[in-house]
C-alpha positions as CSV (number, residue, x, y, z in Angstrom):
1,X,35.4,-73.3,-14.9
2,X,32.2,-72.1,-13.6
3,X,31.4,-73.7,-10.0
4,X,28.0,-74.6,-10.1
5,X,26.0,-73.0,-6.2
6,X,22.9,-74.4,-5.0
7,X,19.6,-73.7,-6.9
8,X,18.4,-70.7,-4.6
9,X,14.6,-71.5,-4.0
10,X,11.6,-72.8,-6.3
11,X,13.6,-71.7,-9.9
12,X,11.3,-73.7,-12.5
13,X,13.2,-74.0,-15.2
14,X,13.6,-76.5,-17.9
15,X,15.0,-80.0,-17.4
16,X,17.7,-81.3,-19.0
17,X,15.7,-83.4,-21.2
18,X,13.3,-80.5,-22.4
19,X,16.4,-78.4,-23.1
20,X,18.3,-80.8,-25.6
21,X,15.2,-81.2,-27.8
22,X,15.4,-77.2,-28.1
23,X,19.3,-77.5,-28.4
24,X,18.6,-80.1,-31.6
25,X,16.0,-77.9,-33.0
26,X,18.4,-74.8,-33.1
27,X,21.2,-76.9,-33.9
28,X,19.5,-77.7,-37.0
29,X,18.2,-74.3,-37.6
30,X,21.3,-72.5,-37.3
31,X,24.0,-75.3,-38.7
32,X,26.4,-72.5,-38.9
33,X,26.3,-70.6,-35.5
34,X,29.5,-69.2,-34.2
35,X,31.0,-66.5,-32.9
36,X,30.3,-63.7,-35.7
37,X,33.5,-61.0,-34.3
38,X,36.4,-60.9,-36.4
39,X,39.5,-62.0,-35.1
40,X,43.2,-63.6,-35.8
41,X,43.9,-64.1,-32.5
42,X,43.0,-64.5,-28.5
43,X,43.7,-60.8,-28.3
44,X,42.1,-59.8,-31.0
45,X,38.9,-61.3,-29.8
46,X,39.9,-59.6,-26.4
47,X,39.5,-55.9,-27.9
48,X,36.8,-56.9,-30.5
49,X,34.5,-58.3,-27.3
50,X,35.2,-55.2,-25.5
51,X,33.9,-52.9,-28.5
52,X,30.5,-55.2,-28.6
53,X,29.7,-54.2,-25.9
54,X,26.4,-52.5,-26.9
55,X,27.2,-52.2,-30.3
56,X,26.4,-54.8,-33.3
57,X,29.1,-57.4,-34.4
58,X,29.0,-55.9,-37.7
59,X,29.9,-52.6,-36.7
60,X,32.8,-54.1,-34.8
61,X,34.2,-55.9,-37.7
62,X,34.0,-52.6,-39.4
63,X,35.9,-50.6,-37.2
64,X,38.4,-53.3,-36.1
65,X,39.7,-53.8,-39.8
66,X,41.8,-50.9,-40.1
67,X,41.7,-50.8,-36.2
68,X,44.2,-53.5,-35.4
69,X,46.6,-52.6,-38.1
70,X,47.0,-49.4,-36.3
71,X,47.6,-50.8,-33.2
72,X,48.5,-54.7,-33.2
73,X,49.6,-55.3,-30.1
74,X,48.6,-55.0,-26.8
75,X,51.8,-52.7,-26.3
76,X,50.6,-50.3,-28.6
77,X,47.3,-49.6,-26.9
78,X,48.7,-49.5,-23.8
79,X,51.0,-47.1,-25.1
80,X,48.5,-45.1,-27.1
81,X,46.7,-41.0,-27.0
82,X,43.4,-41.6,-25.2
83,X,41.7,-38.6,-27.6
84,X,43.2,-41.0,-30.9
85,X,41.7,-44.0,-29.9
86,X,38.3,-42.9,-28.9
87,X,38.1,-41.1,-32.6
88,X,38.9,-44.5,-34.0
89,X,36.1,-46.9,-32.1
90,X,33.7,-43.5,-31.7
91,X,30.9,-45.3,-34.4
92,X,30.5,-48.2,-31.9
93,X,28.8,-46.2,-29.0
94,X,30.5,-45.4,-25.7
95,X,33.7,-44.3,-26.8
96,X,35.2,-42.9,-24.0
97,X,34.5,-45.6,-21.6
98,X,35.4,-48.2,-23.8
99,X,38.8,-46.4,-24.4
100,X,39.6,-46.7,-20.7
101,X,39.2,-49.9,-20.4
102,X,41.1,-51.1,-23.6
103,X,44.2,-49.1,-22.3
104,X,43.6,-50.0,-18.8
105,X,43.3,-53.8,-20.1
106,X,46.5,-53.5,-22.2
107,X,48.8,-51.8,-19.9
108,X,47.8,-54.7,-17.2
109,X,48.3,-57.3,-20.2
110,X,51.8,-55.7,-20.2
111,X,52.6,-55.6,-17.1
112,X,51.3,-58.6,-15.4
113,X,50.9,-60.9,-18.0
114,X,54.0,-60.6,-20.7
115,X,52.0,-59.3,-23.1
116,X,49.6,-62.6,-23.5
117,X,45.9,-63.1,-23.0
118,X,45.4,-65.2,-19.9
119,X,43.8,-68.3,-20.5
120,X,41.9,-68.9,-16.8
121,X,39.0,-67.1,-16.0
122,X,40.2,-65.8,-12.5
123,X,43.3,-64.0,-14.3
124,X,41.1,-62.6,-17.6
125,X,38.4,-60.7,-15.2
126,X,40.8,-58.9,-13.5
127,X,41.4,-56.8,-16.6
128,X,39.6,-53.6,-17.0
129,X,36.7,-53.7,-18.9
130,X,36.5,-58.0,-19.0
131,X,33.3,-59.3,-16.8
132,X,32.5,-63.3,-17.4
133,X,30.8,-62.8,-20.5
134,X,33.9,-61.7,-22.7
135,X,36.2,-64.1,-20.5
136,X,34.1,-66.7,-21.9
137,X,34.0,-65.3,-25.3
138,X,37.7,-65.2,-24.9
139,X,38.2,-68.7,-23.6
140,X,35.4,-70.7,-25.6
141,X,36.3,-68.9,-29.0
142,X,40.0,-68.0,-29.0
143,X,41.7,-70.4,-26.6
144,X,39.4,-73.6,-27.0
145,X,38.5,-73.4,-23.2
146,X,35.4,-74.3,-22.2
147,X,34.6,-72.5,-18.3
148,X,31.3,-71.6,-18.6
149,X,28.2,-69.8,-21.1
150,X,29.0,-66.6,-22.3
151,X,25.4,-64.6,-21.8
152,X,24.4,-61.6,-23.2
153,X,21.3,-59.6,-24.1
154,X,20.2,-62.2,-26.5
155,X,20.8,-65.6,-24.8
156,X,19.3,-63.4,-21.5
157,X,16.2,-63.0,-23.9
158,X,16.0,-66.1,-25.2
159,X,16.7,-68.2,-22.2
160,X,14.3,-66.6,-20.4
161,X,11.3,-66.8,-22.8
162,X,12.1,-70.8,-23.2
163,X,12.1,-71.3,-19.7
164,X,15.5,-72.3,-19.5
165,X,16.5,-70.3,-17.2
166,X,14.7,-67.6,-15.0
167,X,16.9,-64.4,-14.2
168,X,17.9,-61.2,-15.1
169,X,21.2,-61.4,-13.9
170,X,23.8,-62.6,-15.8
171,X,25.3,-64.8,-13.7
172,X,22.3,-66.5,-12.7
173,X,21.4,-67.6,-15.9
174,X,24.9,-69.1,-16.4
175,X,24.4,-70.8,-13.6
176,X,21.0,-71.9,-13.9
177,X,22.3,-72.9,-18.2
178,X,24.9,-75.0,-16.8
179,X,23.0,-77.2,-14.8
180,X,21.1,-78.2,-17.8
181,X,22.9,-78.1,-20.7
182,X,26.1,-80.7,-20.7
183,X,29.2,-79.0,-20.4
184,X,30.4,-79.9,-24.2
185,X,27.4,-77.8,-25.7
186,X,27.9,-74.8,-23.3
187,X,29.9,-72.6,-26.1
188,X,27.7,-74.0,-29.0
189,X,24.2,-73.0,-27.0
190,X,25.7,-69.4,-26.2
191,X,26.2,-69.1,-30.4
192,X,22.6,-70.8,-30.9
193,X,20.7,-68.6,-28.3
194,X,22.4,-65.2,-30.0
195,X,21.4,-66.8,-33.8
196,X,18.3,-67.1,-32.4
197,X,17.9,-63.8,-30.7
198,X,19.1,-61.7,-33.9
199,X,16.8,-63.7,-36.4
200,X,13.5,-64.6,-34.6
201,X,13.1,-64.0,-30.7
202,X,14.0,-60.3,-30.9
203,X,13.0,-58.3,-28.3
204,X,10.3,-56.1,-29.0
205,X,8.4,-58.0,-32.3
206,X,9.5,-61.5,-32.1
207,X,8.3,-63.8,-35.1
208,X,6.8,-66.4,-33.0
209,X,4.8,-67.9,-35.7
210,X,7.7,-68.7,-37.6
211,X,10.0,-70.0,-34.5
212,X,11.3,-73.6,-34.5
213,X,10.9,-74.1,-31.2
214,X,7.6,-72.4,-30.7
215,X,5.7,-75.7,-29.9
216,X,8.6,-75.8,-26.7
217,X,8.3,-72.3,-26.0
218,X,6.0,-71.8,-22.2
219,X,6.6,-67.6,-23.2
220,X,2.8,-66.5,-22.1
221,X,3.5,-63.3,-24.6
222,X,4.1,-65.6,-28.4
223,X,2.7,-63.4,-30.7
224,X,-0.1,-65.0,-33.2
């Protein structure tokens, strides 16, 4: 769960009221926003979010397909050649880091936690490679544990352009999310903001004229 610190300063962003009428909008504009990372299981999800990292969802799902038949368990990536896993996830970008921190992850899953995902977010960032983001991921998607918004490039984007929140930090804009988006729409706004990102407020030609929520949108840079 995601303790909430004091609002540092003057941080104008959005009330609570002017953030569910862009919640509705999206809700109704993207009916069928979830998590778009193929997975069967909390561990799954685990590896899959580490692989995203930088790379596109599809690509993931691509590369995970024949992936976790090769190695389906955390056991076996713990276990695994370095030089054999980076050839299989080379096509999603940043190979050789990614490697290390999937083994790294797995051979700590192993050792400290019997194998199993954690299911607090305390325990899932101390694996290599696992920052808030893909505990939340984890948590929200896999486990049905709801400790806080999973923010990425997109929802940083998007937040920040509708004002509700003001950050470039990560963790700030969780922060300043949860204090005005109730705590039950916290994993759907994460899925709306990222659905919103990829289709209309991308980053460098947005299609403002056709956005839902453009009439809500304070952005000073809405293209005509």
């Amino acid at each position: 769960m995601v303790k909430l610190k004091p609002a540092k300063g003057d941080i104008h962003t959005a009330t609570p009221a002017a953030a569910q009428k862009i919640l509705a909008i999206l809700e109704e504009t993207y009916p069928a926003a979830c998590v778009t990372l193929d997975f069967k299981n909390p561990f799954q999800l685990l590896i899959a979010t580490i692989l995203a990292a930088q790379c596109t969802d599809e690509r993931v799902n691509q590369v995970t397909k024949g992936l976790f038949k090769r190695y389906a368990t955390p056991k076996a990536f713990a276990e695994t050649d370095p030089i054999g896993l980076e050839e299989a996830i080379r096509s999603t970008g940043f190979y050789r880091n990614k490697t290390k921190s999937i083994i790294g992850c797995c051979k700590k899953l192993v050792e400290e936690f019997g194998g199993q995902v954690p299911q607090t977010m305390e325990e899932l960032i101390t694996l290599p490679g696992v920052w808030r983001k893909t505990a939340n991921i984890v948590l929200s998607n896999a486990l049905g544990i709801t400790a806080g918004i999973a923010v990425d490039t997109h929802v940083m984007r998007v937040a920040n352009r509708l004002s509700l929140a003001q950050s470039d930090k990560p963790d700030e804009i969780e922060q300043q999310l949860c204090r005005i988006v109730p705590k039950e729409k916290w994993t759907p706004l994460t899925h709306l903001l990222v659905f919103h990102g990829r289709a209309v407020c991308i980053a460098k030609r947005p299609a403002c004229p056709r956005c839902p929520v453009r009439h809500l949108c304070p952005w000073p840079d809405k293209t005509a």
